[in-house]
N, C-alpha and C positions, 0 to 999 in steps of 0.2 A: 385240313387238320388244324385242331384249335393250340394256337402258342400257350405251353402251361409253365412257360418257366416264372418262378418267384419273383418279387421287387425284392430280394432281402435286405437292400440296402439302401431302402426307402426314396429313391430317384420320386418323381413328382411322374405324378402318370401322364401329361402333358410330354414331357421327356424320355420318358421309358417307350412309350408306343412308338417315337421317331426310330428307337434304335433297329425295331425288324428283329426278328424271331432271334439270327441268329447274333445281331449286335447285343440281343439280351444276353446269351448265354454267352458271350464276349467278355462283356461288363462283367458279370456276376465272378467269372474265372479271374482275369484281370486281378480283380479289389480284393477276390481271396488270397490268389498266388501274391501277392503281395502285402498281406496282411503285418507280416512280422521284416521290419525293416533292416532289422540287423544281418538278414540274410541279404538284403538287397543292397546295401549301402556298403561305400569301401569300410575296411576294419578303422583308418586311422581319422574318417568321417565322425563327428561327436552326436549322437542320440537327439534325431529332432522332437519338440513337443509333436505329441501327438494330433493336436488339430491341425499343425504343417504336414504330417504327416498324412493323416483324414484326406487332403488338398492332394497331395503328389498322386494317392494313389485314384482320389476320385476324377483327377483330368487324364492321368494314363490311360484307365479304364473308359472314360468318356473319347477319348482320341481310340482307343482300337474298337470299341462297339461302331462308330460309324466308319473305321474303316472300313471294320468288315463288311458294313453295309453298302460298304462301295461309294460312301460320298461324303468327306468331311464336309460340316460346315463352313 
């Protein structure tokens, strides 16, 4: 069965192919479930720039895609 899940968030196809069918579909939930910070962050935490923010959620999502795949780097 052919993997059809998306790059939606433009990973380098060099690195999306390492993550395994299901470490895509990891990544892709990850970076959305975290998309809005305020849910994720304490209340008394102050509003990061958004490209710190781009950062947090794209190594979260990078650290559980190869969990799931059963091998961190």
């Amino acid at each position: 069965m052919k993997d059809t899940t998306p790059n939606t968030h433009g990973i380098p196809k060099r690195l999306w192919s390492k993550f395994g069918p299901v470490g895509r579909l990891v990544y892709n939930n990850v970076m959305d479930a975290m998309g809005d910070q305020e849910v994720i962050k304490h209340p008394d935490t102050p509003t990061m720039p958004a490209e710190q923010w781009q950062t947090i959620r794209h190594n979260a999502a990078f650290c559980a895609a190869f969990a799931a795949k059963g091998a961190l780097p």
